[in-house]
C-alpha positions as CSV (number, residue, x, y, z in Angstrom):
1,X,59.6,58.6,-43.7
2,X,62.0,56.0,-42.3
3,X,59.8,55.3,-38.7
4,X,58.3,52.1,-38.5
5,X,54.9,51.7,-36.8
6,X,55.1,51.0,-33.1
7,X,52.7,50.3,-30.3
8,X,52.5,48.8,-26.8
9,X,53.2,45.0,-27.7
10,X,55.6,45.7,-30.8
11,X,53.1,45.2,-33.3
12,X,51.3,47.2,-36.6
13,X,49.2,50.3,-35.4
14,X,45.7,50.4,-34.6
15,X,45.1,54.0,-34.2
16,X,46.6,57.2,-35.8
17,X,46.0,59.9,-33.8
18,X,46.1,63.1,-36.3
19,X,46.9,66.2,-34.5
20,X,46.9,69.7,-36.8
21,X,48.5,72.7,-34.6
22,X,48.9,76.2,-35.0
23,X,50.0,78.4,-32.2
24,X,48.2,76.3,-29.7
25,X,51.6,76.1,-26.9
26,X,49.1,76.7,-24.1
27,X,46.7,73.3,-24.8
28,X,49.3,71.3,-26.2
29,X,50.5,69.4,-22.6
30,X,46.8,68.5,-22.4
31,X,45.9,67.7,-25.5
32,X,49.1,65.6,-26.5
33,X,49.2,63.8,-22.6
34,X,45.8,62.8,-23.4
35,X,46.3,61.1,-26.9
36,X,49.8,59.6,-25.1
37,X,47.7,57.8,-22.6
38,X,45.6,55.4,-24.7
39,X,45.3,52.0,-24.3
40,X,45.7,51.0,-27.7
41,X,48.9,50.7,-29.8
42,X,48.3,53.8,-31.5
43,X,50.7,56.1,-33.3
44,X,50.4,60.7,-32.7
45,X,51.1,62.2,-36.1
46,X,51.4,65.9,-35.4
47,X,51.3,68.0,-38.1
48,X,52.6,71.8,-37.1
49,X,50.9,74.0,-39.5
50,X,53.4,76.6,-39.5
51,X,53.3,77.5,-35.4
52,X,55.1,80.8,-34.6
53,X,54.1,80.7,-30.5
54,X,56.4,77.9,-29.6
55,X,54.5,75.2,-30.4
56,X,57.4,74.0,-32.3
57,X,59.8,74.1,-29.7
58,X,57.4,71.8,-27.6
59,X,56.7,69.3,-29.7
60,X,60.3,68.4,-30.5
61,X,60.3,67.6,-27.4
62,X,57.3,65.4,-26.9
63,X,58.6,63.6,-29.9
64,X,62.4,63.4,-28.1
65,X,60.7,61.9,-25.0
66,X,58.0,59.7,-27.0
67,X,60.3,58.6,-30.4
68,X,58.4,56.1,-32.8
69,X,54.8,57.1,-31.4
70,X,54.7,61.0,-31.6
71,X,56.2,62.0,-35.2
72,X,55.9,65.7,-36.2
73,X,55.5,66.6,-39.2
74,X,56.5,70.3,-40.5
75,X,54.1,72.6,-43.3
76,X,53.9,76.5,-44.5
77,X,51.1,77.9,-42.6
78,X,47.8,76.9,-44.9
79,X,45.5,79.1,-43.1
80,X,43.0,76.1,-42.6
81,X,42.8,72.7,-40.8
82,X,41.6,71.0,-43.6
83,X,45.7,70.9,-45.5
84,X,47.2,69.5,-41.9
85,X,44.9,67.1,-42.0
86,X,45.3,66.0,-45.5
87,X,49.1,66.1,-44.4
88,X,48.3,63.8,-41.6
89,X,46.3,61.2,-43.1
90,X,49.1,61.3,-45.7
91,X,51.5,60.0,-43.0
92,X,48.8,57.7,-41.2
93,X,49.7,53.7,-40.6
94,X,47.0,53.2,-38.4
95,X,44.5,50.8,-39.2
96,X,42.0,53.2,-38.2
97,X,42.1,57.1,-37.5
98,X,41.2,59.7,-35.3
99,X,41.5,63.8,-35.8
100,X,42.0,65.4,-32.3
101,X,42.3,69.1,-32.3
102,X,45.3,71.1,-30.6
103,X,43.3,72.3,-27.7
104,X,40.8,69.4,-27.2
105,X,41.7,66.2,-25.3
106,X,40.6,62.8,-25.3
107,X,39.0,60.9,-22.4
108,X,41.2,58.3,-21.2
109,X,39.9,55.0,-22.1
110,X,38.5,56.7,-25.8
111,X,40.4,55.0,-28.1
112,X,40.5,51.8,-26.1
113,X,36.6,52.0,-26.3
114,X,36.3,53.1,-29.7
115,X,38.2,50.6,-31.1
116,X,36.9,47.6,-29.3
117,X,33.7,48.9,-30.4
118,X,35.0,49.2,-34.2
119,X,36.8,45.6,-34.0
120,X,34.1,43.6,-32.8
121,X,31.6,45.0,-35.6
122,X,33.7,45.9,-38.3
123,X,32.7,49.7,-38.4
124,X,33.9,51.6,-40.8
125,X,33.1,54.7,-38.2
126,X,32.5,54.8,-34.5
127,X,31.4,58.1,-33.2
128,X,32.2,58.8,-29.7
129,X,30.3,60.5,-27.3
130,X,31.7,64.9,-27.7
131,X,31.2,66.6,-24.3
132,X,31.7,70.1,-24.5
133,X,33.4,72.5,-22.2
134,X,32.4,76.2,-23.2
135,X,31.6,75.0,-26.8
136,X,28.0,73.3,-27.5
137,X,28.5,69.5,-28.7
138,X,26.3,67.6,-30.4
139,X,23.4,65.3,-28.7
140,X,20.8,64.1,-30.9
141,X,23.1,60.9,-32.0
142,X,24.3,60.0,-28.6
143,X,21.1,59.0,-26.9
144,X,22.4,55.3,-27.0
145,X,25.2,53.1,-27.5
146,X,25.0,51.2,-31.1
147,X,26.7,48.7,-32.6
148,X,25.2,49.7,-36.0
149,X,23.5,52.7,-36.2
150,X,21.4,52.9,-39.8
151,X,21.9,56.0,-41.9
152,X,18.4,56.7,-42.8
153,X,16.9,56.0,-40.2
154,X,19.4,57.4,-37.1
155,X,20.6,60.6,-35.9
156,X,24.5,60.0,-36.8
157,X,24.2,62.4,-39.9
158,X,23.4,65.2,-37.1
159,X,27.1,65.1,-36.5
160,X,29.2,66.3,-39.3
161,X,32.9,67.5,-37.6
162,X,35.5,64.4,-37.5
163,X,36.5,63.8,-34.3
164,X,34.9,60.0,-34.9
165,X,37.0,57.5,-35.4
166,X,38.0,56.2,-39.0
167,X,38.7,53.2,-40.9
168,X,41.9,54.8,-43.4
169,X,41.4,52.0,-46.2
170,X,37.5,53.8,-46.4
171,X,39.5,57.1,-46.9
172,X,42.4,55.8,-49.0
173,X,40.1,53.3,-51.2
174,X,37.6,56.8,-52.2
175,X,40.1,59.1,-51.8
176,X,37.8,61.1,-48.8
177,X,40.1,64.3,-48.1
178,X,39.0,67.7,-46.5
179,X,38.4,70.5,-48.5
180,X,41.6,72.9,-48.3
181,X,41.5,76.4,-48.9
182,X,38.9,77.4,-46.5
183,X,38.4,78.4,-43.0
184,X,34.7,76.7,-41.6
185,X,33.2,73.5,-43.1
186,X,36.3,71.4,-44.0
187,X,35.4,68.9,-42.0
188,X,31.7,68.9,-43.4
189,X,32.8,68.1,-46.6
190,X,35.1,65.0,-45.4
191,X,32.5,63.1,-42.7
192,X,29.5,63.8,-45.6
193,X,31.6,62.0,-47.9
194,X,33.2,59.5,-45.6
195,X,29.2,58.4,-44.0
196,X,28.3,58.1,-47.6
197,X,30.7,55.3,-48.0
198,X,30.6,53.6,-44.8
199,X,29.0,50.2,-44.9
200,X,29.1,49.9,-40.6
201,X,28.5,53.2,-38.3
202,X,28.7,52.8,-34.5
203,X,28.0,55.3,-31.7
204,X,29.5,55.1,-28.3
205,X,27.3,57.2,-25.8
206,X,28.0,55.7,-22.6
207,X,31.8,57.1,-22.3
208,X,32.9,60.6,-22.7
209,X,35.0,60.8,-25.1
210,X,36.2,63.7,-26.7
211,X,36.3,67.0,-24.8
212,X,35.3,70.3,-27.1
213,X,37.2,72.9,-25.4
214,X,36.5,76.8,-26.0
215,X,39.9,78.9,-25.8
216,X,39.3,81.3,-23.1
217,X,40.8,84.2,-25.6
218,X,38.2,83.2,-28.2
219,X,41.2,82.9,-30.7
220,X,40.1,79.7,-32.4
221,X,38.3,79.8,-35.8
222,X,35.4,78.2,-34.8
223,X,35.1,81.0,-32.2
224,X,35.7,83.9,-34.1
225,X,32.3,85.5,-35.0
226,X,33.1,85.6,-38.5
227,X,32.7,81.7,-38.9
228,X,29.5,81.8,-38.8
229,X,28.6,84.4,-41.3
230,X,25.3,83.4,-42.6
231,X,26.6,83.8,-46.4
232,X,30.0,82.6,-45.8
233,X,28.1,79.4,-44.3
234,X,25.4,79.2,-47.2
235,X,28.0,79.4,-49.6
236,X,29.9,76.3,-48.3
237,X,27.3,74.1,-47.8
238,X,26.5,73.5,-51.6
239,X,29.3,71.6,-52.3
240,X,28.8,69.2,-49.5
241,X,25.1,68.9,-50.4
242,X,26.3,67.9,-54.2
243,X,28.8,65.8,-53.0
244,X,26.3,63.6,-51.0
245,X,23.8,63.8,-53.8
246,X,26.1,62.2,-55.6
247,X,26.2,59.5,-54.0
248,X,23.0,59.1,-52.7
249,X,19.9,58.5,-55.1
250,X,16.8,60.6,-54.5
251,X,14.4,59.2,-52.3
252,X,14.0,59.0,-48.8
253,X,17.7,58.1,-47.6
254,X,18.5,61.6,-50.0
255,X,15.5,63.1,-47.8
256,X,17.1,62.0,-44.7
257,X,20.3,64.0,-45.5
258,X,18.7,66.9,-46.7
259,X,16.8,67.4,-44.2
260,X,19.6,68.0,-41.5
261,X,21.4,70.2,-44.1
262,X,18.1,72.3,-44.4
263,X,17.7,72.2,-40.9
264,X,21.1,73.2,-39.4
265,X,22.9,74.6,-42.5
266,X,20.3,76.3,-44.4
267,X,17.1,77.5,-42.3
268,X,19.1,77.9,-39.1
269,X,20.9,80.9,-41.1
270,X,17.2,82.7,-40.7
271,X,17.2,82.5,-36.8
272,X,19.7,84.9,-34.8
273,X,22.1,85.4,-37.9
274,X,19.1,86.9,-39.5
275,X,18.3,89.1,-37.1
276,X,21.6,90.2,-36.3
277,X,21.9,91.3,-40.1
278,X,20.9,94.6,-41.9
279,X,18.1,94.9,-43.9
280,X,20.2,94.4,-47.3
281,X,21.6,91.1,-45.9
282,X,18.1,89.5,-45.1
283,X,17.6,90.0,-48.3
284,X,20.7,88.2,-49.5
285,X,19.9,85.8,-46.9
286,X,16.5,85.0,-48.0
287,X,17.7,84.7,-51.6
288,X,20.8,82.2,-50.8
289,X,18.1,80.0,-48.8
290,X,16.0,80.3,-51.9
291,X,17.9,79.4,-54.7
292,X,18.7,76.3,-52.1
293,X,15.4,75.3,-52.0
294,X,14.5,75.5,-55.5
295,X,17.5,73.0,-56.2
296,X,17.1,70.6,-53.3
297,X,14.1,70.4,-51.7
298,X,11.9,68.2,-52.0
299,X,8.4,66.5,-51.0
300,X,10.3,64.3,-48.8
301,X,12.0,66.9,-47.1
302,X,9.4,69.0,-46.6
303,X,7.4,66.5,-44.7
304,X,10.4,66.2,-42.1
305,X,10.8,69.8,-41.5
306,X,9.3,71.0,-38.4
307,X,6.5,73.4,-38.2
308,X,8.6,76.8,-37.9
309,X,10.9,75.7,-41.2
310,X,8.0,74.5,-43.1
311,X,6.6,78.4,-41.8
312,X,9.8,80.0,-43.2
313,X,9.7,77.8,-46.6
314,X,6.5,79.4,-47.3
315,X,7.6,83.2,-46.3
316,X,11.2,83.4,-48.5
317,X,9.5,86.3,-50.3
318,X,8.2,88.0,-47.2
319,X,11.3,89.5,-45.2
320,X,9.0,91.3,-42.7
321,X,7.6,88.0,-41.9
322,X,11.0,85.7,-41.7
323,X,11.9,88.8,-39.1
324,X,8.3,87.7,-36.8
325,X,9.3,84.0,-37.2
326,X,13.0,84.5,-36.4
327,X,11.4,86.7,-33.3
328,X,9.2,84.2,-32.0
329,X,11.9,81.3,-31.8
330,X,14.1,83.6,-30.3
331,X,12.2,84.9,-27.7
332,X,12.2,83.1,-24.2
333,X,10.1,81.0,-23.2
334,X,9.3,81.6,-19.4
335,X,7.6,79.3,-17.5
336,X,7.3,77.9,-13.6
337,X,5.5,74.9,-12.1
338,X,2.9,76.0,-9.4
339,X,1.6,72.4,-8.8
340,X,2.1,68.6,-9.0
341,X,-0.6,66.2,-7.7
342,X,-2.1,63.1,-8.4
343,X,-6.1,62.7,-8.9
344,X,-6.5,58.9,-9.3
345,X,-4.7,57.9,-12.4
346,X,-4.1,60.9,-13.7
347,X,-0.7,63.1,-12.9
348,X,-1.9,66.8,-12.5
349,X,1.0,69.5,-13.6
350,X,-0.2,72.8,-13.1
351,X,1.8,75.8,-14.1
352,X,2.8,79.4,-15.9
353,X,4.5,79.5,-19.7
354,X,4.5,82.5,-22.0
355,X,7.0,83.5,-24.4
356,X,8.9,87.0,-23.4
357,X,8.0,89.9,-25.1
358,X,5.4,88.3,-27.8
359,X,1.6,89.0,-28.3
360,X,0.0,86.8,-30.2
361,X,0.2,83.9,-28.5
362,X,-2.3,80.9,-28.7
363,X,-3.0,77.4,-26.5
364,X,-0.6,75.8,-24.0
365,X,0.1,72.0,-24.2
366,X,2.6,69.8,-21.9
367,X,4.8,67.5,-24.4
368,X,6.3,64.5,-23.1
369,X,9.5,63.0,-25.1
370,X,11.0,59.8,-24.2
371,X,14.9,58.8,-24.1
372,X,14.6,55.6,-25.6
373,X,12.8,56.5,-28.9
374,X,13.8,59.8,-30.8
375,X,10.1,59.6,-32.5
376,X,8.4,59.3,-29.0
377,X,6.6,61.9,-28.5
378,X,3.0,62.6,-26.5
379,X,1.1,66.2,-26.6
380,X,-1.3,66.6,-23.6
381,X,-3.7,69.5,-24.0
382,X,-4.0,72.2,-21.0
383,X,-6.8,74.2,-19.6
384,X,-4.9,78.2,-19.5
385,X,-6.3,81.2,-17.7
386,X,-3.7,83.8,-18.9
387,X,-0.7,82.5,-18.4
388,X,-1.3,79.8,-16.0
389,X,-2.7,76.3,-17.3
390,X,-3.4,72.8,-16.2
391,X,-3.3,69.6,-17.8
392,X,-3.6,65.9,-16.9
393,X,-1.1,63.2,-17.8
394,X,-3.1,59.9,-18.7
395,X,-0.3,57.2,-17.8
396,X,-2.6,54.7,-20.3
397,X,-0.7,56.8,-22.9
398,X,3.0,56.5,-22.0
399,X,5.0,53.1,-22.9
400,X,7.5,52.1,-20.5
401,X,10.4,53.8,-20.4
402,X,11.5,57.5,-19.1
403,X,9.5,60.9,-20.3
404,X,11.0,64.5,-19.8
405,X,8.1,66.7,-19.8
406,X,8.4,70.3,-22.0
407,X,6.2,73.3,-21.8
408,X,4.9,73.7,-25.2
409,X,3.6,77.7,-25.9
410,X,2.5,78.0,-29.5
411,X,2.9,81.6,-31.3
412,X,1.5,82.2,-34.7
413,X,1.7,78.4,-35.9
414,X,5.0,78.5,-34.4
415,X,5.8,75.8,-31.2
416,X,8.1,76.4,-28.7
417,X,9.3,74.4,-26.2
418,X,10.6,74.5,-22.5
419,X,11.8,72.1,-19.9
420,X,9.7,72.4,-17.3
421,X,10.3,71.8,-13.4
422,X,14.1,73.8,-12.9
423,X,12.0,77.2,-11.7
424,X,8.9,76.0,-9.2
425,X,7.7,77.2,-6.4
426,X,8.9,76.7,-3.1
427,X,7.1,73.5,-1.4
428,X,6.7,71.3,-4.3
429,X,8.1,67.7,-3.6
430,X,7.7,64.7,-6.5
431,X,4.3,63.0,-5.7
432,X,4.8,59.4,-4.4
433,X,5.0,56.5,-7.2
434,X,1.8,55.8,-8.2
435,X,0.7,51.9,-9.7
436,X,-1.4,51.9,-12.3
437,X,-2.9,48.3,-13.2
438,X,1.0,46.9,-13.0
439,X,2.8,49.9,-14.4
440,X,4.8,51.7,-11.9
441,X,4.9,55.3,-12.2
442,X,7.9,57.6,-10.6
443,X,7.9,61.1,-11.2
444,X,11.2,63.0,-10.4
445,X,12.9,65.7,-10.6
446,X,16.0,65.6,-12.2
447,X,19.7,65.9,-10.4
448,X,21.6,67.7,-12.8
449,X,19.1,70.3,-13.7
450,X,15.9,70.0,-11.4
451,X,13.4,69.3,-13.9
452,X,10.4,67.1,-14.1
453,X,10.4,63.7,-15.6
454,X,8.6,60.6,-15.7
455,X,9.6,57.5,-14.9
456,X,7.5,54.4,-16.3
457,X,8.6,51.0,-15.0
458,X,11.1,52.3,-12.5
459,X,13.9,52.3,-15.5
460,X,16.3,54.7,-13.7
461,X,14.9,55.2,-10.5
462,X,14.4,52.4,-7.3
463,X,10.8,51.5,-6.8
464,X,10.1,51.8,-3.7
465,X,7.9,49.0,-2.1
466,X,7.1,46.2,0.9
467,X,7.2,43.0,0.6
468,X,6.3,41.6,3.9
469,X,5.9,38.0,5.9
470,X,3.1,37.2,7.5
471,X,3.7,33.8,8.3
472,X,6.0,30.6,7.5
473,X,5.4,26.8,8.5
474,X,7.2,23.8,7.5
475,X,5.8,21.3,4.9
476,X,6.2,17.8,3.8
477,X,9.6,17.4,1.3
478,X,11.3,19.6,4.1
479,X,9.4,22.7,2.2
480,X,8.8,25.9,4.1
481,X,5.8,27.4,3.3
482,X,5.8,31.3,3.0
483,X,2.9,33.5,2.8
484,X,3.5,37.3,2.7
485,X,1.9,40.7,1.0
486,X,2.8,43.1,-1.5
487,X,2.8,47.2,-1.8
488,X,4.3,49.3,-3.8
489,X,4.8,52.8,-3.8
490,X,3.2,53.6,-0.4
491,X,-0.4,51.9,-0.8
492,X,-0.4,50.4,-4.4
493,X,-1.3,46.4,-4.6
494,X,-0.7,45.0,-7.3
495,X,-2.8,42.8,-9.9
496,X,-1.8,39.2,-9.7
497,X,0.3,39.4,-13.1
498,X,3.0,41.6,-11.6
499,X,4.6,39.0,-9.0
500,X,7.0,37.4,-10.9
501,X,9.0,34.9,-8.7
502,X,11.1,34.3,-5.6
503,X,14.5,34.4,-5.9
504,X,17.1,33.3,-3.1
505,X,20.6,34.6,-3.7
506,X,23.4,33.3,-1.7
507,X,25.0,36.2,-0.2
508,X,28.8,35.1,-0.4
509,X,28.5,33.3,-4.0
510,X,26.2,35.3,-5.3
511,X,24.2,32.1,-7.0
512,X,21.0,32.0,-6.9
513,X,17.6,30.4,-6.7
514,X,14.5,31.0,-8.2
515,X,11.2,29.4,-7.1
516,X,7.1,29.5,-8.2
517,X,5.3,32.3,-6.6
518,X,1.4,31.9,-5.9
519,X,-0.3,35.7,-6.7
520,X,-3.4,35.8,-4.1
521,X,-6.6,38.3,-3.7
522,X,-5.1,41.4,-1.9
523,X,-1.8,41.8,-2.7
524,X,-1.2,38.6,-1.0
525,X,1.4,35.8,-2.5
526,X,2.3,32.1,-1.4
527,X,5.2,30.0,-2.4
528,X,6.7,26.6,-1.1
529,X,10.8,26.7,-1.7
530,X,12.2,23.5,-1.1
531,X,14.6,24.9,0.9
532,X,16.2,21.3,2.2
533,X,17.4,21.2,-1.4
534,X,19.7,24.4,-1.4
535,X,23.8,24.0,-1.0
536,X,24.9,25.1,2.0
537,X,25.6,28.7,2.9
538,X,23.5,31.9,3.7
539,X,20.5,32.4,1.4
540,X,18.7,35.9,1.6
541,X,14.8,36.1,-0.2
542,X,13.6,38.6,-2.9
543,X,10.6,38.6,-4.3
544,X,10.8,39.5,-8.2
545,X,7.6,41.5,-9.8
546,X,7.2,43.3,-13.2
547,X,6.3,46.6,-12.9
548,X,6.5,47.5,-16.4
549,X,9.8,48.0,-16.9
550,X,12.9,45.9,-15.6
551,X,12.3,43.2,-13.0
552,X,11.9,44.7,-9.9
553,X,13.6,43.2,-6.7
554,X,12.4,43.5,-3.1
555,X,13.6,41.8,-0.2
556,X,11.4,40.3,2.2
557,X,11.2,41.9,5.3
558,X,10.2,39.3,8.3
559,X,9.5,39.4,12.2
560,X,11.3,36.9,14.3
561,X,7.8,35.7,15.6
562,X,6.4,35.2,11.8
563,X,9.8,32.7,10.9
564,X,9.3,29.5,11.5
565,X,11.7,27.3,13.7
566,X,14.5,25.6,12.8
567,X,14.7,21.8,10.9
568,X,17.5,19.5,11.1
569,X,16.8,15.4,9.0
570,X,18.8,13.1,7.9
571,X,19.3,11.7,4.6
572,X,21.0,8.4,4.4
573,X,24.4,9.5,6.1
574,X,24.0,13.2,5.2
575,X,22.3,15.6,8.2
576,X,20.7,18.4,6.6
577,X,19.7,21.7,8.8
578,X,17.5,24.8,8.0
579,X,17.9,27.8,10.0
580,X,15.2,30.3,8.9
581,X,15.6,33.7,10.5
582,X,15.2,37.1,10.7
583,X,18.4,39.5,10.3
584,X,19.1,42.1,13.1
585,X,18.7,45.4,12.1
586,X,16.2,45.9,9.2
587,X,14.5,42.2,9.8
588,X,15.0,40.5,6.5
589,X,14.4,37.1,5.7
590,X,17.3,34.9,5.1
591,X,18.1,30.6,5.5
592,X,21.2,29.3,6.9
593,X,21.7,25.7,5.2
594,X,24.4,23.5,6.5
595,X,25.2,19.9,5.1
596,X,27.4,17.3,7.6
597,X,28.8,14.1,6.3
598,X,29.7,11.8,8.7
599,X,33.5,12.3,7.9
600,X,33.0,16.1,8.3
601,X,31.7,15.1,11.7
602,X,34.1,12.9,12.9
603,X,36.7,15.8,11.9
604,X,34.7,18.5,14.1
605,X,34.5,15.8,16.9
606,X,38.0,15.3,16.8
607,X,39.3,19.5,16.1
């Protein structure tokens, strides 16, 4: 084609935006205005895929309105996305790429994100965080931002559709395409081979930014019931598999890989697709998964599989018992908090779980997971009576960081797990923080959904706290002396490790100070700021502590009658003055410093 790549300052494109369309008039404002918008020099290729709806018609004129960065290109209906991609990438300048589907949309500052992100580490591909909006999106990978997220060892592989963005001299240099011809799974076949080339994968988890949009007709493919048929699926996935076994020697990278295609592709067909069959089609089922497993899995694998797959690996022969298994993990598990206490040290969580409709079912345990590490994971055991049980968190046994505590009700070997804390009775308020040693412990519950977590270190809640004054005096060097106590969370004093230092922040500046703190007997502290030595301006005190987790700030609260009184001294031709005080309101400690030279006197003599 005879365009030449355009962008915002003139210069070569950093981002083609691929669009496939078919028949999508209806999301094509929002899904085109949102591409438009990006704060990248970017080019829209548009690939109409044989539109009959008007589609067409639109896009002419988007590309009328928006010549040299929306081009459309025109195909025979291929029945698939994977040709219009193909089509697209075909017609791609951009130094990088990114497939956005007709009735999706980007988040504004995506691509602008994305690529600052790919630029400054070289990534071959950045996934962006996928909210969806009617449709489930992925999670497990976007935990945290990374600059380089390792391939073995991270949750990237989870996510297998490709709206990521794309280095296009990966996907020219090994020829990565999608697989044509076929409805589902396309995409599975381009991102396995694309992650199996990529030297540099990055995740960007702090910004929304692609939205996964369900049709409200149902009409897309991913929508319709038959893409998901259980045989249709187990089918497909064998040529992805191969393809990344290709690639990828056997051993524990390989093991890595296979065990999210046995995970999500393979054994996931034996949950509600299995049930929802006839008896003739478990049997098929069964014997697809089978042949799977006899060809790819491995020790490795097995030793990553959870409980309930490892269950099902075992039972392939045994359709009456698949049919229990798929029963159990789809059965609900109920459960309500009934009480939420603290006994010492300990955090008491009292409660009801069972799962609906199952008999059969054995112990009760509480199972903490933390954000911060996918493998952290801490099983407390409960006392039951029926359905209710009891158990008692041991905060020696959490690390710093926040843990959402699950429900665990096991069934015939099998685990299931439930958030606990959304359904509770009526009463039950989070327990005040509680300081163990110098760990801070907050629980809360949750704003989004109401349910119970744990916060160790104050990480994403405040820590509440007093630091107080009890008494200042002026010292030799024009020091003032400053003696004060510590609680935290209501009543908690803590050891002498967990005082950290003063710090003194100038409140128009923002500059600050930071000065030795003296940890007394009783929560009390001491410290000796030399305040004469300050620049002028309004200083306000914090006292710093570690609390476990980030340093935790608290500003001094003071009483006029514990601040001492004011100081004024010269220095050569310099007078210096100290105004300590309290502030009005909340009674906080802050310092006015002022500095006159004589020539700054003469000039306020003389205004």
């Amino acid at each position: 084609m005879a365009e030449q790549p355009t962008g915002s300052d003139g210069g070569g494109v950093d981002v083609s935006v691929i669009i496939p369309v078919h028949n999508c008039r209806d999301f094509l404002d929002r899904s085109l205005t949102s591409a438009l918008v990006q704060r990248v020099n970017k080019e829209i290729v548009v690939v109409d895929d044989g539109s009959t709806d008007g589609s067409a018609d639109l896009l002419d004129l988007y590309a009328h309105y928006h010549r040299g960065v929306i081009r459309v290109v025109r195909a025979e209906h291929s029945g698939g996305a994977g040709g219009p991609r193909n089509t697209g990438l075909e017609h791609a300048r951009g130094r990088y790429v990114f497939f956005c589907d007709a009735d999706d949309h980007l988040g504004p500052e995506a691509m602008e994100r994305m690529l600052a992100v790919a630029d400054r580490n070289g990534s071959d591909i950045v996934l962006g965080k996928i909210v969806g909006h009617g449709r489930r999106a992925p999670v497990s990978m976007f935990q945290a931002s990374a600059d380089r997220a390792e391939l073995g060892t991270s949750a990237v592989y989870n996510s297998l559709s490709c709206f990521k963005l794309f280095r296009r001299e990966l996907l020219d240099r090994h020829r990565i395409r999608f697989a044509e011809g076929q409805l589902v799974g396309e995409d599975i076949y381009f991102s396995v081979h694309a992650y199996c080339h990529a030297k540099v994968i990055s995740v960007v988890a702090d910004y929304d930014c692609y939205h996964l949009v369900a049709r409200p007709d149902g009409s897309s493919i991913m929508q319709q019931p038959s893409s998901r048929d259980p045989l249709g699926w187990l089918a497909m996935i064998r040529r992805p598999i191969a393809l990344m076994a290709q690639h990828v020697e056997p051993g524990p990278l390989r093991d890595h890989l296979l065990r999210r295609h046995f995970r999500l592709d393979i054994f996931a067909q034996l949950g509600a697709p299995f049930l929802a069959a006839d008896e003739v089609r478990r049997k098929e089922i069964a014997h697809e998964v089978a042949a799977l497993c006899d060809e790819w899995m491995t020790p490795g694998v097995m030793a990553r599989l959870p409980t309930t797959d490892r269950q099902r690996l075992s039972a392939l022969g045994d359709i009456d018992r698949l049919v229990r298994l798929a029963d159990i993990e789809a059965a609900t598990v109920w459960r309500r908090l009934t009480g939420l206490r603290w006994e010492g040290d300990r955090l008491v969580v009292e409660g009801e779980a069972t799962l609906d409709g199952l008999d059969g079912q054995g112990g009760v345990a509480l199972v903490l997971r933390s954000r911060d590490e996918e493998a952290g994971e801490v099983a407390v055991p409960a006392e039951t009576d029926g359905h209710a049980f009891s158990a008692r968190i041991d905060l020696a046994e959490l690390t710093s960081g926040v843990w959402d505590l699950h429900v665990a009700v096991e069934c015939e070997g099998v685990v299931r797990l439930g958030r606990l804390g959304a359904d509770r009775e009526s009463g039950i308020t989070r327990p005040a923080p509680r300081l163990v040693g110098n760990v801070v412990a907050l629980p809360y519950f949750t704003r989004s959904n109401g349910n119970l977590s744990l916060d160790v270190g104050g990480h994403v809640l405040t820590v509440p706290g007093s630091v107080r004054l009890t008494r200042t005096r002026w010292a030799l060097g024009h020091r003032l002396v400053i003696d004060g106590a510590i609680t935290v969370g209501g009543d908690g004093i803590p050891e002498a490790g967990a005082v950290r230092q003063l710090v003194w922040r100038e409140r128009h500046t923002g500059r600050e100070r930071t000065e030795r703190v003296v940890s007394l007997p009783g929560g009390m502290f001491a410290s000796r700021p030399a305040v004469g030595r300050f620049a002028p301006g309004t200083w306000d005190a914090y006292l710093e502590l570690e609390l476990g987790g980030p340093p935790a700030r608290f500003r001094i609260e003071a009483d006029a009658d514990t601040v001492a009184e004011p100081r004024s001294w010269w220095r050569g031709p310099v007078r210096s003055s100290v105004r300590p005080y309290a502030t009005a309101g909340k009674g906080r400690l802050s310092t006015v410093v002022r500095k006159i030279t004589p020539r700054a006197l003469l000039r306020k003599l003389l205004d």
